[in-house]
C-alpha positions in Angstrom: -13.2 -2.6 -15.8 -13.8 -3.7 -12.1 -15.5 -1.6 -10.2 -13.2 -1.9 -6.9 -15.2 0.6 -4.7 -18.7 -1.2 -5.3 -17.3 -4.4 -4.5 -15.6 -3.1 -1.6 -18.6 -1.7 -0.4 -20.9 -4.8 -0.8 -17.8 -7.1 1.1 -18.1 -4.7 4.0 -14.8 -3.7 3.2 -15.4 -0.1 2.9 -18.0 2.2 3.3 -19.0 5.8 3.1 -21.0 8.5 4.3 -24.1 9.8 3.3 -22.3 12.4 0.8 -19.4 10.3 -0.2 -16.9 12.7 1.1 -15.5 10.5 3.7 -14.2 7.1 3.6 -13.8 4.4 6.0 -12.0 1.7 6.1 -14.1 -0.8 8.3 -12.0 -3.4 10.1 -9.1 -0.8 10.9 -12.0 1.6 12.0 -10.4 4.2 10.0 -12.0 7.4 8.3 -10.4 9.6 5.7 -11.5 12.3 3.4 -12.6 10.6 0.2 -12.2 13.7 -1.6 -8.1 13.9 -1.6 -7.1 12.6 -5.1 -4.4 10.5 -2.9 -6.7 8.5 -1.1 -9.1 7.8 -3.5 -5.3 5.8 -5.1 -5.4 4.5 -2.1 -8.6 3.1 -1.5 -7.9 1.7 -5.0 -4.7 -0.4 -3.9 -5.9 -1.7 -0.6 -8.9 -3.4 -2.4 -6.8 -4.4 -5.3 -4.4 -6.0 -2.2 -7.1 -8.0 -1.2 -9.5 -8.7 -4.4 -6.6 -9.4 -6.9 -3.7 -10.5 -4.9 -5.6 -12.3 -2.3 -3.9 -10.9 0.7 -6.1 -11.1 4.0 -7.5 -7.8 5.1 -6.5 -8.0 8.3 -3.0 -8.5 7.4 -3.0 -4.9 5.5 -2.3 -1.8 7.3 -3.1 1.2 6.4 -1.6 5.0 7.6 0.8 2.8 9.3 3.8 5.0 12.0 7.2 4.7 11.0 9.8 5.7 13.1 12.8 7.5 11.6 15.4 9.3 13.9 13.2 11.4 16.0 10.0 11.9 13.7 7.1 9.5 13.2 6.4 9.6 9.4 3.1 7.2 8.1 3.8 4.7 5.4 0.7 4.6 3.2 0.1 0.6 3.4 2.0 -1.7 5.1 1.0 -5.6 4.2 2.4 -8.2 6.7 3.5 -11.8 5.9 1.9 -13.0 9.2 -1.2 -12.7 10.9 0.5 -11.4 13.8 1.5 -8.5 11.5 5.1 -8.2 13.0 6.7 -9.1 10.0 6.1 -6.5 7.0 6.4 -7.8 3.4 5.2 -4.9 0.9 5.4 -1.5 1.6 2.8 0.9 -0.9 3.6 4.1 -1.4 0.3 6.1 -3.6 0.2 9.4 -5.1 -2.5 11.1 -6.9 -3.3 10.1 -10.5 -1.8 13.8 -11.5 1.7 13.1 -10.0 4.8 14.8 -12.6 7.6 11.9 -13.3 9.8 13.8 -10.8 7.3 13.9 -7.4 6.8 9.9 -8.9 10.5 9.3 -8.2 10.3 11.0 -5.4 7.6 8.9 -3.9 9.8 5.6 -4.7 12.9 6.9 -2.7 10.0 8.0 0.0 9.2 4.0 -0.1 12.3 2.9 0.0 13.2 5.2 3.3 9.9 3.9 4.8 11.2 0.1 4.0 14.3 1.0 5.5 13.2 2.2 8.7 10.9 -0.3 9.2 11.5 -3.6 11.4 12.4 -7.0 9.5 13.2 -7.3 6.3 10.4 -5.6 3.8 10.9 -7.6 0.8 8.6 -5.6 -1.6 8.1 -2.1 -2.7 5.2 -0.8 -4.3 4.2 3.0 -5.8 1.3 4.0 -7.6 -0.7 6.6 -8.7 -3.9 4.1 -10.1 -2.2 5.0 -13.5 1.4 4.3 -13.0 3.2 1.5 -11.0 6.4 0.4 -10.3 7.4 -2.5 -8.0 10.6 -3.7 -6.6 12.1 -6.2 -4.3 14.4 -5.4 -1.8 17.5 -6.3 -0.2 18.0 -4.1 3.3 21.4 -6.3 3.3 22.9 -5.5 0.1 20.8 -2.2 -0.1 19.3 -2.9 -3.5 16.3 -2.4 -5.3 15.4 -4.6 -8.2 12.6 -4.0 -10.5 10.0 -6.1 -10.4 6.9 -6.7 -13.0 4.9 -7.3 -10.0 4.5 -8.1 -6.4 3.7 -11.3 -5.3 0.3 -13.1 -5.2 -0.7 -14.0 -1.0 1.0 -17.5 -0.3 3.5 -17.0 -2.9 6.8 -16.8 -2.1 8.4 -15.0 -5.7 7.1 -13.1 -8.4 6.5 -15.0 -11.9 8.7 -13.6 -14.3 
């Protein structure tokens, strides 16, 4: 099995400190507590973003604001299609490992709301909890969500079927 973290660490993508409790995510200049079953999914999923699907990290945002009515909610990961980062392609939504069916459901209509309020047209939907995944395209437009297998590879414009 890959070891994500250690190759994250020796890229310079991540690193921790001297008790491993605290993670920080070193480009975005962002710290979190590595000890919250959530966000040790999500350190997962951002390097998997970049190491398997070959999206650039500076084109993956993490903890990112999102605006709905009058409250400022924070999508998990928000990866854009350009380097200006204006136009959002996937939206990930993690949860812990330990997460029942139901709070997993929950979490995709969570995405889907996050998607939704975003600007542009998010064309991919992600959850995870490191064990489970689900992925889907959407269609703000038609207001549909179609299963996927898998979200798209950096520079590709579908997903193989």
């Amino acid at each position: 099995m890959t070891d994500y973290i250690q190759i994250g660490i020796d890229r310079g993508l991540i690193s921790f400190n001297d008790d491993n409790t605290r993670i920080r995510y070193n480009w975005q200049n962002k710290e979190r507590n590595y000890n919250n079953p959530e966000e040790k999914v999500q350190a997962l999923t951002f390097l998997q973003l970049i190491l398997d699907y070959n999206y650039p990290e500076k084109q993956i945002h993490q903890f990112e604001p999102v605006t709905m009515g009058s409250e400022v909610k924070e999508a998990d990961i928000v990866v854009f299609a350009d380097e200006l980062c204006v136009r959002p392609l996937i939206l990930v939504e993690c949860k812990k490992q330990e997460v029942s069916e139901a709070e997993f459901q929950q979490a995709i209509n969570q995405a889907y709301s996050y998607a939704f309020a975003l600007p542009g047209d998010v064309k991919y939907v992600w959850v995870t909890s490191g064990i489970k995944n689900d992925y889907f395209e959407v269609d703000k437009s038609q207001d549909t969500r179609n299963q996927l297998p898998d979200i798209p590879q950096f520079g590709v414009q579908e997903v193989a079927s």
